[in-house]
N, CA, C and O atoms as a GROMACS GRO file, in nm:
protein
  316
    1UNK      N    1   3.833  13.919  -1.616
    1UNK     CA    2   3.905  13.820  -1.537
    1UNK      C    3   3.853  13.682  -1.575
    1UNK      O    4   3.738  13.656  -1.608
    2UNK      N    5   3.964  13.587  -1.564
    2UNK     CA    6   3.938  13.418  -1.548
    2UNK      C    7   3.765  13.376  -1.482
    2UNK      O    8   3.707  13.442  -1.396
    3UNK      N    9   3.721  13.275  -1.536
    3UNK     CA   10   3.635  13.229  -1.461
    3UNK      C   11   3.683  13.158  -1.333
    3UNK      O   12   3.625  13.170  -1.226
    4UNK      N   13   3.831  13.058  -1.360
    4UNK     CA   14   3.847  13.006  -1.293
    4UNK      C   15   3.922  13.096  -1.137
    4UNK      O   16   3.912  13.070  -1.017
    5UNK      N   17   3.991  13.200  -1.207
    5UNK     CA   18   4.028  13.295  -1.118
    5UNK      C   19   3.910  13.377  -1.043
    5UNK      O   20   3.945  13.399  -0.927
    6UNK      N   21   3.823  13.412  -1.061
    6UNK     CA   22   3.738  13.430  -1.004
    6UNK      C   23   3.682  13.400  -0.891
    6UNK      O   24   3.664  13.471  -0.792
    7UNK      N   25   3.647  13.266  -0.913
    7UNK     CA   26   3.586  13.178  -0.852
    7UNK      C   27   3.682  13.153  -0.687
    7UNK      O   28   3.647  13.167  -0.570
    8UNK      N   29   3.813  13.110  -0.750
    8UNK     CA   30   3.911  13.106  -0.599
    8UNK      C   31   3.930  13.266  -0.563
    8UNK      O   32   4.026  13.286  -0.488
    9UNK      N   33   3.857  13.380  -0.604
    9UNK     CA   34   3.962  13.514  -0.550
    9UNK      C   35   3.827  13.553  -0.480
    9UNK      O   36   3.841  13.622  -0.379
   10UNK      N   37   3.704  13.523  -0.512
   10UNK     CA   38   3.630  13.547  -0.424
   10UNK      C   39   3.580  13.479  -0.312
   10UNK      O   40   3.498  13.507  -0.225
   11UNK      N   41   3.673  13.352  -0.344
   11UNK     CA   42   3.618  13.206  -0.245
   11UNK      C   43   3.501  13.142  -0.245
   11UNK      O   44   3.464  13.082  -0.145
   12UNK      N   45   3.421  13.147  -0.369
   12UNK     CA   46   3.359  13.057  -0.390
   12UNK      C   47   3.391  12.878  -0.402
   12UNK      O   48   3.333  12.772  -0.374
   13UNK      N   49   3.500  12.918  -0.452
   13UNK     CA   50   3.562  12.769  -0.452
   13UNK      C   51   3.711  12.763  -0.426
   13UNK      O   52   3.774  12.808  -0.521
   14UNK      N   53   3.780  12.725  -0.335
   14UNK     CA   54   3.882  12.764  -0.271
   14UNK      C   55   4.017  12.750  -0.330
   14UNK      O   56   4.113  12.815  -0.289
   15UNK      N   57   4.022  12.660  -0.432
   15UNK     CA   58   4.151  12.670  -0.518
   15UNK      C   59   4.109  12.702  -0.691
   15UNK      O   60   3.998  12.712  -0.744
   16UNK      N   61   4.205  12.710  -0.731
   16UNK     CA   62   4.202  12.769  -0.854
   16UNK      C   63   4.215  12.616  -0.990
   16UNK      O   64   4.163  12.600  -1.101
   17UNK      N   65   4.298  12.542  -0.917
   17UNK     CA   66   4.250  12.389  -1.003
   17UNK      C   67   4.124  12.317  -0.994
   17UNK      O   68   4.072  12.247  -1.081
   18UNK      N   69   4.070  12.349  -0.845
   18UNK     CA   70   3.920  12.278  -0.823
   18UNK      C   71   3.841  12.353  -0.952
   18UNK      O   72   3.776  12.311  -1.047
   19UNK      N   73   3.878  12.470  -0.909
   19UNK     CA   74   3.755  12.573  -1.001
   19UNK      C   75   3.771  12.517  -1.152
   19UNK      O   76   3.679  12.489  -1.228
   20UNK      N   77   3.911  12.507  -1.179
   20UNK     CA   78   3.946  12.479  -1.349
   20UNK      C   79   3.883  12.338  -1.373
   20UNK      O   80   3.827  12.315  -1.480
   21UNK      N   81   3.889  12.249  -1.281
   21UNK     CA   82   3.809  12.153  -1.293
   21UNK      C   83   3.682  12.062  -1.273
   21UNK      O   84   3.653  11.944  -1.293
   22UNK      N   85   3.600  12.211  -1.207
   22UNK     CA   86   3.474  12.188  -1.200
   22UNK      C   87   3.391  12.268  -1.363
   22UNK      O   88   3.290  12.246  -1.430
   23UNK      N   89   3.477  12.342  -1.367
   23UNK     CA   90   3.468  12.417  -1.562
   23UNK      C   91   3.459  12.307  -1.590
   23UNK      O   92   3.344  12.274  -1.560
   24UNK      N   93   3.531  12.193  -1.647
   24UNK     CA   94   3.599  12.126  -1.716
   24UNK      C   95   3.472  12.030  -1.724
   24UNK      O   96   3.430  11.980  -1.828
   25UNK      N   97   3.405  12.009  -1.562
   25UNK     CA   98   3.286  11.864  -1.599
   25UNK      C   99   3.173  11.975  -1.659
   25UNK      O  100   3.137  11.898  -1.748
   26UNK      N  101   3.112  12.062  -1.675
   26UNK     CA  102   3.030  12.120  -1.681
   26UNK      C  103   2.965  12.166  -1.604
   26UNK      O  104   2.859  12.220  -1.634
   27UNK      N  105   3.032  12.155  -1.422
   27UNK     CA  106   2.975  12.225  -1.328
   27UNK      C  107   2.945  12.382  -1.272
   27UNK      O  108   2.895  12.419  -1.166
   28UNK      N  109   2.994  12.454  -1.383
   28UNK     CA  110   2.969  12.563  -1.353
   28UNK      C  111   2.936  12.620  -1.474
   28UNK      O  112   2.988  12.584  -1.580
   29UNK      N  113   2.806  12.756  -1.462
   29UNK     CA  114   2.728  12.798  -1.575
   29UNK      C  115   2.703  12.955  -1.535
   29UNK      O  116   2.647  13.003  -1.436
   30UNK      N  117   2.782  13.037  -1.680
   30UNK     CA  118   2.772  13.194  -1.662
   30UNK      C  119   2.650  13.220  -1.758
   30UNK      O  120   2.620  13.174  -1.868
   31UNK      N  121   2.602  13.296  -1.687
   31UNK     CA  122   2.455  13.339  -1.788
   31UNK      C  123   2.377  13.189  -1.858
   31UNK      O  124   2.345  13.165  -1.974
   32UNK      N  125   2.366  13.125  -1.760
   32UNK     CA  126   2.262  12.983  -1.788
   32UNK      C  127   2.309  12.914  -1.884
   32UNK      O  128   2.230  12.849  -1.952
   33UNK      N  129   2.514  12.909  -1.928
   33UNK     CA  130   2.542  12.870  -2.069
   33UNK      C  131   2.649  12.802  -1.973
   33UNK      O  132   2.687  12.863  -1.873
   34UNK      N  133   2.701  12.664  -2.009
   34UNK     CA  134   2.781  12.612  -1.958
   34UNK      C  135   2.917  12.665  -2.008
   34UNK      O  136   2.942  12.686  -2.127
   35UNK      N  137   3.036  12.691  -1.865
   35UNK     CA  138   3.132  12.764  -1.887
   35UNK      C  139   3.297  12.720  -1.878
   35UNK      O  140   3.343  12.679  -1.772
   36UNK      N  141   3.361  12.731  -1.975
   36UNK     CA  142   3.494  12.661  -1.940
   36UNK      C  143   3.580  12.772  -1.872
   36UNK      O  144   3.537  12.887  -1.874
   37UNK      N  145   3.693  12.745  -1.815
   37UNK     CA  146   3.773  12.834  -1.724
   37UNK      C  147   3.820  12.941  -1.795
   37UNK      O  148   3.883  13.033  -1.743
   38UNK      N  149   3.792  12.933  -1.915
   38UNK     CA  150   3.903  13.050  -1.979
   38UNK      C  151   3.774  13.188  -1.991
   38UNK      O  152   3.803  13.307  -2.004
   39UNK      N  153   3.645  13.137  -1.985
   39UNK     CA  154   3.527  13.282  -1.994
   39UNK      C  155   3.579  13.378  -1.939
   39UNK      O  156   3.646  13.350  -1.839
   40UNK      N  157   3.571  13.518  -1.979
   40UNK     CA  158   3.612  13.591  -1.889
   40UNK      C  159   3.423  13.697  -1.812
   40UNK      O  160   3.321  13.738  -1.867
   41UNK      N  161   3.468  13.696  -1.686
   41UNK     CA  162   3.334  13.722  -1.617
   41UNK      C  163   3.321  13.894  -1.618
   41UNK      O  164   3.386  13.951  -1.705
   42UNK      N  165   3.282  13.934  -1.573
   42UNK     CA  166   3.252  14.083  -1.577
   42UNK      C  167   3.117  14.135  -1.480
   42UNK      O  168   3.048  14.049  -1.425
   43UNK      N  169   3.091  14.256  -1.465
   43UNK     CA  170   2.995  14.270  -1.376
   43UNK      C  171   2.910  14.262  -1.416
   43UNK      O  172   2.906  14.264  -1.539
   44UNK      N  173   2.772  14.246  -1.334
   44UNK     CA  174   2.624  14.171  -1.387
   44UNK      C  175   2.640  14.003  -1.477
   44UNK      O  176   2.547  13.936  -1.524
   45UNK      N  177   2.748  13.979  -1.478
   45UNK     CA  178   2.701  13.794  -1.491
   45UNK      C  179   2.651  13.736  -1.396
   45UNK      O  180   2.664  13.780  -1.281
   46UNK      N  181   2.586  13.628  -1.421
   46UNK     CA  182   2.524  13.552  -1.320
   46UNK      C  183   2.638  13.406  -1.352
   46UNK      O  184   2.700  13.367  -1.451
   47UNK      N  185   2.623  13.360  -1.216
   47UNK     CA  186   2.780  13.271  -1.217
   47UNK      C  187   2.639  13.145  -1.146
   47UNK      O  188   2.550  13.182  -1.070
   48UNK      N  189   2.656  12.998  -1.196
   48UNK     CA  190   2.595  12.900  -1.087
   48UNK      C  191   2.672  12.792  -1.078
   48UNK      O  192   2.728  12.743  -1.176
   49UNK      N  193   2.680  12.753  -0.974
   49UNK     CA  194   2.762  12.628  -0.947
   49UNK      C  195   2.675  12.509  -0.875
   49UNK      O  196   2.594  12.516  -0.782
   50UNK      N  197   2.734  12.364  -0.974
   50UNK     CA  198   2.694  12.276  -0.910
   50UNK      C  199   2.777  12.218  -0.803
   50UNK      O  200   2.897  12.195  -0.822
   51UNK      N  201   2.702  12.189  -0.659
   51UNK     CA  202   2.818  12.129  -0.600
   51UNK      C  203   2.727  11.993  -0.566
   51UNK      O  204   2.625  12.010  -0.500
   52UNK      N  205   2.752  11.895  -0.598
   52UNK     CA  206   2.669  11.770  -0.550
   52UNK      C  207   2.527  11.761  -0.588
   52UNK      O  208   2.481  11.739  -0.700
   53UNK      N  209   2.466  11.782  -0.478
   53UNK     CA  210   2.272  11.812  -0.543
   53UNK      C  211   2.261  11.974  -0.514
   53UNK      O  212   2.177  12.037  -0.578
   54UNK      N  213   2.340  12.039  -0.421
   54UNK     CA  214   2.316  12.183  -0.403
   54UNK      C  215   2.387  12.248  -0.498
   54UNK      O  216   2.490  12.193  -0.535
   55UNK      N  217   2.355  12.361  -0.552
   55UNK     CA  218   2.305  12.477  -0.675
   55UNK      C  219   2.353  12.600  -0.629
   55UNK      O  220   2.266  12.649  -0.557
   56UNK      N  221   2.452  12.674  -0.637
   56UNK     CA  222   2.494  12.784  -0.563
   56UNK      C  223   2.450  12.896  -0.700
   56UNK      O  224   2.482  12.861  -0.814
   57UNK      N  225   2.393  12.999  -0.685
   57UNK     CA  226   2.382  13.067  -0.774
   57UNK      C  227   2.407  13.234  -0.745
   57UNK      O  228   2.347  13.286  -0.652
   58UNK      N  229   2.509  13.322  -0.840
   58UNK     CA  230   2.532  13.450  -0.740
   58UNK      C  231   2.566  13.553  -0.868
   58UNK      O  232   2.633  13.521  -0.965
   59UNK      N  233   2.518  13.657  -0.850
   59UNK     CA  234   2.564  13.775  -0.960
   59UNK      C  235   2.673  13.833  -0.920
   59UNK      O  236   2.696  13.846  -0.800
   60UNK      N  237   2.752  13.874  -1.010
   60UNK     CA  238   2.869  13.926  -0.973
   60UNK      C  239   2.830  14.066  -0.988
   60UNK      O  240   2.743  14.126  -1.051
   61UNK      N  241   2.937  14.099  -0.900
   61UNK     CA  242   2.885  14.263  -0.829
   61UNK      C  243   2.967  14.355  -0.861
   61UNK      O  244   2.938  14.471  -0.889
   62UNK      N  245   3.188  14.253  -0.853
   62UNK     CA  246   3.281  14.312  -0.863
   62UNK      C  247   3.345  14.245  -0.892
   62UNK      O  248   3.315  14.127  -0.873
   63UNK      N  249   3.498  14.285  -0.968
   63UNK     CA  250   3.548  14.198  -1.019
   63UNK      C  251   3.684  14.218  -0.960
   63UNK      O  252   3.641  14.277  -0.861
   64UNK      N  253   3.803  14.216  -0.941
   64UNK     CA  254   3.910  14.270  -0.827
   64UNK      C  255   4.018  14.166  -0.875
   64UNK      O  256   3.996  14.055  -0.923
   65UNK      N  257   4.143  14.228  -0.851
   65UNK     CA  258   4.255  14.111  -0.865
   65UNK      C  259   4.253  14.037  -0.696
   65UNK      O  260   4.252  13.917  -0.667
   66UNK      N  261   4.252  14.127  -0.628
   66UNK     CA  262   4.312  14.100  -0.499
   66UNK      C  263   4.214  14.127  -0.392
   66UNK      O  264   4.175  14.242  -0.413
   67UNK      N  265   4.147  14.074  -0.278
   67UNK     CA  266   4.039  14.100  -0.180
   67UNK      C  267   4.104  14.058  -0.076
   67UNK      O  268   4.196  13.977  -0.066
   68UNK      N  269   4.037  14.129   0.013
   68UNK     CA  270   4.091  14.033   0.210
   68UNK      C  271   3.969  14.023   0.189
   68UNK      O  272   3.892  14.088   0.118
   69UNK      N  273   3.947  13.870   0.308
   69UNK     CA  274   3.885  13.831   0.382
   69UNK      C  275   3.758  13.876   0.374
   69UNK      O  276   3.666  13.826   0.308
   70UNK      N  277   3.755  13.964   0.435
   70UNK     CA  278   3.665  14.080   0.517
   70UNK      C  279   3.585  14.126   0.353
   70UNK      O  280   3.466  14.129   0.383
   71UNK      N  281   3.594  14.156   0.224
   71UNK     CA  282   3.591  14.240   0.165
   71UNK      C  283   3.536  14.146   0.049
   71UNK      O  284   3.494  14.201  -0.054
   72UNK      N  285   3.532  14.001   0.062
   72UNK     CA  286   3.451  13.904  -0.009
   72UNK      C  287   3.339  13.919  -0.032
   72UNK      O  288   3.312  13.869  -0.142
   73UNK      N  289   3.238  13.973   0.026
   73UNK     CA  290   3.094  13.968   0.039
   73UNK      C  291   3.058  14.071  -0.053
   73UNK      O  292   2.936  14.077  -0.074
   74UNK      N  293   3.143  14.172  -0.127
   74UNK     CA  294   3.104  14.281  -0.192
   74UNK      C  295   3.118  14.228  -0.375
   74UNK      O  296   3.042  14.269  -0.463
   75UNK      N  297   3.218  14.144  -0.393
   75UNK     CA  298   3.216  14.081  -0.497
   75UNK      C  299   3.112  14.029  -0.569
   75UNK      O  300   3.107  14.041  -0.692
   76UNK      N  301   3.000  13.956  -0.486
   76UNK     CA  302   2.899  13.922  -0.509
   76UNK      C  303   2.754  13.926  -0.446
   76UNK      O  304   2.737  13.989  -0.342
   77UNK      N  305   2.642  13.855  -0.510
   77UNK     CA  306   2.534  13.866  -0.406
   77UNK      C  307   2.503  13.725  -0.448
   77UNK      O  308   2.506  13.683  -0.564
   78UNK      N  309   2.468  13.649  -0.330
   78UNK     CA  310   2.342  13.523  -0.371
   78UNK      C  311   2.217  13.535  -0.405
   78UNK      O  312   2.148  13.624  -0.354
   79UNK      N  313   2.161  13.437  -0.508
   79UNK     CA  314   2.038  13.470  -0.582
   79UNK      C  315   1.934  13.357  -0.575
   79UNK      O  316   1.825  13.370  -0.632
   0.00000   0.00000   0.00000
């Protein structure tokens, strides 16, 4: 799957253009390598995001087209 898809399907980042364009400044890094939207992620990457001065950092657990709500927290873990 998309990095950028990812990112909005697990709600890390809530739309799918934010995400394409936080790729785009270099704010987000798969396996400690800076990542453009088109990476595709897989299980056991490590995904980090810059948001401002805070550092979100999380392994991916699962990868899914489609999740509720409820069923977000299994996608990933924080690290």
């Amino acid at each position: 799957m998309r990095l950028d898809k990812y990112l909005k399907v697990s709600r890390l980042i809530k739309r799918r253009t934010v995400a394409n364009e936080a790729c785009d400044a270099g704010r987000v890094l798969v396996n400690d390598k800076p990542a453009k939207a088109s990476v595709q992620v897989k299980t056991g990457d490590t995904v980090e995001i810059q948001f401002g001065s805070r550092n979100v950092k999380v392994e991916v657990l699962e990868v899914k087209e489609t999740v509720k709500k409820d069923e977000v927290e299994s996608m990933f873990r924080y690290i």
